[in-house]
C-alpha positions in Angstrom: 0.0 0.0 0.0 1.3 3.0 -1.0 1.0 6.5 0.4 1.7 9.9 -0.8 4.4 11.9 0.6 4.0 15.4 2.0 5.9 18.3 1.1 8.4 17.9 4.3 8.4 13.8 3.3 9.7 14.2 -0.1 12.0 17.0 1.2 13.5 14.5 3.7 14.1 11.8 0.7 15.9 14.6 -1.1 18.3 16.2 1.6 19.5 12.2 2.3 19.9 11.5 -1.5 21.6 14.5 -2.4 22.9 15.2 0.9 24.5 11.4 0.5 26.3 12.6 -2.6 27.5 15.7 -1.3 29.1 14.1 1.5 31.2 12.2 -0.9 32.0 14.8 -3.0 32.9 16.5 -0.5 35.7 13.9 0.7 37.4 13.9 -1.9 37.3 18.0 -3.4 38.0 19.3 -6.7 36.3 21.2 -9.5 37.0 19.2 -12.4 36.4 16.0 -10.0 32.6 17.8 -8.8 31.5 18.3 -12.7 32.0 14.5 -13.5 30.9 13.3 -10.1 27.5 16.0 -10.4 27.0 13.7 -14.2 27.7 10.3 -12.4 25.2 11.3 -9.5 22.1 12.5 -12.4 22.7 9.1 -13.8 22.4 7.0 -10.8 19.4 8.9 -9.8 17.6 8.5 -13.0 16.7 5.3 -12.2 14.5 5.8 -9.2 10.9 5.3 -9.6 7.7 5.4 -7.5 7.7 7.5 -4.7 11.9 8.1 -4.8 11.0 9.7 -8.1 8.7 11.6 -7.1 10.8 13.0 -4.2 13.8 13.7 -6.2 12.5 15.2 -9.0 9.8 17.8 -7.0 10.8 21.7 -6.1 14.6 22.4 -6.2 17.8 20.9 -4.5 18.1 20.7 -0.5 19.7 23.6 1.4 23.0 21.8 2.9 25.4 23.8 5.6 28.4 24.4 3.6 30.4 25.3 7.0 32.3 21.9 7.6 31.7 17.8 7.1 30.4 18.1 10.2 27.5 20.4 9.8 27.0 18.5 6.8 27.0 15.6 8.2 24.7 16.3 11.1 22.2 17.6 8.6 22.3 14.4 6.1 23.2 11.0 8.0 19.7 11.5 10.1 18.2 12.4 7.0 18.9 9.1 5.5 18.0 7.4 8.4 14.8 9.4 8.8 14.3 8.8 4.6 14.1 5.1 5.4 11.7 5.4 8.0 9.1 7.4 6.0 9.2 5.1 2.8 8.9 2.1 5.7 5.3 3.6 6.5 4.4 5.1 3.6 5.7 2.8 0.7 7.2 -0.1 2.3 8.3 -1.7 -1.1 10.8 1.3 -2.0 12.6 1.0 1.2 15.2 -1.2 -0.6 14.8 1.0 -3.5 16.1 4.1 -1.8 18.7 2.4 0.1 20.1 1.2 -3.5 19.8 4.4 -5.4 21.6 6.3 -2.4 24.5 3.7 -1.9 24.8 3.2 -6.0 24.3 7.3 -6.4 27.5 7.5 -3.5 29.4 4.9 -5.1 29.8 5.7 -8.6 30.3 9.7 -7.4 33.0 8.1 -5.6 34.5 6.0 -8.9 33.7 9.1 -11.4 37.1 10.6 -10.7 39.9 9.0 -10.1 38.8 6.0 -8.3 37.8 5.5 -4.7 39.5 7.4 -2.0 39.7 6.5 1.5 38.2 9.7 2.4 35.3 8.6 0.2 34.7 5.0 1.0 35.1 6.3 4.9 31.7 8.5 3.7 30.1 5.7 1.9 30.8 3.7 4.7 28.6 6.2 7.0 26.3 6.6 4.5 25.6 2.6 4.5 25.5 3.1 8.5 22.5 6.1 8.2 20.5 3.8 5.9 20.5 0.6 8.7 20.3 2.7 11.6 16.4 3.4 11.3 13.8 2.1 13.4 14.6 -1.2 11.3 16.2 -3.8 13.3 17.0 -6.0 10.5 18.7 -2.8 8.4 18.8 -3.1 5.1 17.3 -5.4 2.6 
């Protein structure tokens, strides 16, 4: 059974999806690196569907703090966490969905330049951590 989401619902969705790829980005900096890693993102999340979709493609991008990793951080990883929860009771069949499109959005961001960092795979690896710590004992599918 599927729900709609509300504004703040599809807002959540987006600040973890985007927020995810942000964070690993941001792990690894650079300018030519952030224009092929913004292209690998747009592809991964071109394959959501369903309620994702819907969430990703409404209104504009998230607002992110741009002040540290931290702030970022603190703004995302419960995001993700939170994302997971709302599809859970809303649209329980795109749980596994979102999970997927997040940790296959982070990881080819990660890949699109250079290879995988440490620093990256260190913010996939908390990334993967935010998506199993919801109210979901099992974590993810």
């Amino acid at each position: 059974m599927e729900q709609r989401l509300t504004d703040d619902e599809q807002q959540v969705l987006k600040t973890g999806a985007f927020g995810a790829v942000f964070l690993v980005s941001n792990a690894d900096p650079g300018v030519f690196a952030m224009i092929r890693e913004s292209f690998a993102a747009s592809g991964a999340f071109a394959g959501a569907s369903g309620l994702v979709k819907e969430a990703l493609s409404a209104g504009g991008l998230p607002r992110l703090p741009r002040d540290s990793a931290l702030d970022v951080e603190s703004v995302v990883l419960p995001a993700l966490a939170r994302a997971v929860d709302i599809l859970r009771e809303k649209s329980p069949a795109d749980v596994s969905a979102y999970r997927e499109l997040v940790l296959t959005a982070a990881a080819e961001v990660a890949r699109a330049h250079r290879g995988v960092t440490p620093a990256e795979q260190d913010a996939i690896t908390r990334i993967r951590t935010a998506l199993a710590d919801s109210a979901d004992p099992a974590g993810p599918a």
